[in-house]
N, C-alpha and C positions, 0 to 999 in steps of 0.2 A: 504494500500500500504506500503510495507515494504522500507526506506530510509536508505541508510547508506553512510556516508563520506568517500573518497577515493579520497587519496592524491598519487598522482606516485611522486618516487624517482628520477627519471631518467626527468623528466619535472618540478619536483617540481611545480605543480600545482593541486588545490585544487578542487574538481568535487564530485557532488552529482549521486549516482548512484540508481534508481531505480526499483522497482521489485511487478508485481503484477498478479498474476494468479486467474483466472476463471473459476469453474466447472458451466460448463452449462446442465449437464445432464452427467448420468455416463458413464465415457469413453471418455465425450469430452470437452478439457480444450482448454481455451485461454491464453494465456500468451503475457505477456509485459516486457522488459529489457529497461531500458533506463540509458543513462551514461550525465548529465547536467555540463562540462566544465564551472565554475564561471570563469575564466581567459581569455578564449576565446570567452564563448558564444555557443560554436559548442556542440549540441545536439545529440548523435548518439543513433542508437533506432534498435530492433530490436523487431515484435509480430507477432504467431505464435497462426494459430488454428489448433488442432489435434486431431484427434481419438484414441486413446488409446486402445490396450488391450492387458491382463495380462496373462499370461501361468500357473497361479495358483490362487490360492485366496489368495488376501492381505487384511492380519489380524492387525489389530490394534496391535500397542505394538509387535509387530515380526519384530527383525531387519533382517531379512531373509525378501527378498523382490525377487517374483517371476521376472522373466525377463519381462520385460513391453517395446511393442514394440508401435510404434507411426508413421501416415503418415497426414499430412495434407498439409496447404498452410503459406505463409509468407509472410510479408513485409519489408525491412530493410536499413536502411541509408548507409550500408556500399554497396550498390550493387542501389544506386539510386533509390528506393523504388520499382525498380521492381518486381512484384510478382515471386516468384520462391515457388516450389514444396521441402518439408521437411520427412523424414522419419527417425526417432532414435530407439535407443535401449538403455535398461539400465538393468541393471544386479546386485541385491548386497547381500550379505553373510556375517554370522555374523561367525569369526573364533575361537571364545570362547563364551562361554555363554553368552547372553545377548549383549547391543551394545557398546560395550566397545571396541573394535576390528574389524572393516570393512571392505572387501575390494568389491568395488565398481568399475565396467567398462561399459563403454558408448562409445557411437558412435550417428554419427553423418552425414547425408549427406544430402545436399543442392542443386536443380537442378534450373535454372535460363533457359527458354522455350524460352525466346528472344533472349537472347545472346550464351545459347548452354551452359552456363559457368557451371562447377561440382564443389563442395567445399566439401571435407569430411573431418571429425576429428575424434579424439576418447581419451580416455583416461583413465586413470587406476590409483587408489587413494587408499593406505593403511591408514585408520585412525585410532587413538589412544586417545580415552577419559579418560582421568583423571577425576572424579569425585571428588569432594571437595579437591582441588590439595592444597589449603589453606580453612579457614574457608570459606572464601565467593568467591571462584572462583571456577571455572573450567575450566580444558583447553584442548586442542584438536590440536594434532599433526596430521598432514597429509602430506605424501610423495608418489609421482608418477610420471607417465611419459604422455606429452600430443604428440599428434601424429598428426601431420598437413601434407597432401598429396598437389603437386603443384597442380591447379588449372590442368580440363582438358576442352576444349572445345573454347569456342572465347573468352574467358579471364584467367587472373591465381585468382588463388584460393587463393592467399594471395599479399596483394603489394610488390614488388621487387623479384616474381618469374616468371617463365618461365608458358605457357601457353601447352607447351608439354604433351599430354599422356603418362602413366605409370612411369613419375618421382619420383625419389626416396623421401620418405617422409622423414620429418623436425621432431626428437622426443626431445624432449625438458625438463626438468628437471618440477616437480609442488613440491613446498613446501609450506605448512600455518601453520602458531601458532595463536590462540586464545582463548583466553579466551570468560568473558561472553560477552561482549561486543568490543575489540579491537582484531585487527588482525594484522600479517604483512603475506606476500603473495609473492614467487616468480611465477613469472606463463609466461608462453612466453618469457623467460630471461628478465621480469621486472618486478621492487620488486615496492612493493605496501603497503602503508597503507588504514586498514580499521576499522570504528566507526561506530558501530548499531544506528541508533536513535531511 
């Protein structure tokens, strides 16, 4: 399971966030995201089983990664662990040789069968690796834009929106710097630090 610290700016408090996925046969992965608040206690979680498949063959060591599209089911703290229905897409391209230069787009939609509620996202990320930027580091520029739609159906799709169909999406600035281990992160207009453990 991969942990890493993440401290927000904007709450100044200190929260372990975790990360652990599952291939259970190819094409079908589990996944788990969990965010452990030490200040609060409040544990918000989100895991996801899916079917996967790829529009090409993904080769080892090719940062050219075919479009890889995903439908399964969920469960998540942010919607009161009721199961809702998942389907993504992700897309990424190397724009010079080798992976030094990425650009990477995703999407994302979330259907909730109880409530009727819709939540779609997406997002679009130019990254820039430095290799041995000093002796012992590297580091990794990334800039993009995240796209959050208002919720459609008997809830909104994010807190403090309207529950209206066809509202205008929310696009939002993403920036991260990191090195091999530390990061900082704006994402959703909140700046973030992050420590690999």
């Amino acid at each position: 399971m991969e942990t890493q610290v993440f401290y927000t700016l904007h709450e100044k408090q200190l929260a372990f966030r975790l990360r652990e996925s599952v291939t259970a046969d190819p094409g079908v992965e589990a996944r788990f995201r969990g965010l452990l608040n030490t200040t609060t206690g409040a544990f918000d979680y989100r895991g996801t089983l899916k079917k996967f498949h790829n529009t090409g063959p993904l080769l080892k060591d090719d940062p050219n990664e075919p479009l890889r599209l995903g439908a399964g089911v969920g469960v998540s703290s942010a919607n009161g662990d009721a199961p809702f229905l998942t389907a993504s897409a992700r897309k990424r391209v190397s724009l010079l040789e080798g992976p030094e230069l990425l650009l990477t787009a995703k999407a994302r939609v979330d259907f909730e069968p109880s409530s009727g509620r819709l939540a779609r996202r997406a997002g679009l990320r130019l990254s820039r690796r430095l290799l041995n930027f000093t002796q012992r580091q590297d580091v990794e520029l990334t800039a993009g834009l995240d796209v959050d739609w208002p919720g459609a159906g008997g809830q909104s799709g994010q807190p403090g929106q309207s529950g209206r169909r066809g509202g205008k999406p929310n696009v939002l600035p993403y920036i991260s710097v990191r090195e091999n281990n530390w990061g900082v992160h704006l994402r959703r207009g909140l700046w973030f630090v992050t420590y690999d453990l």
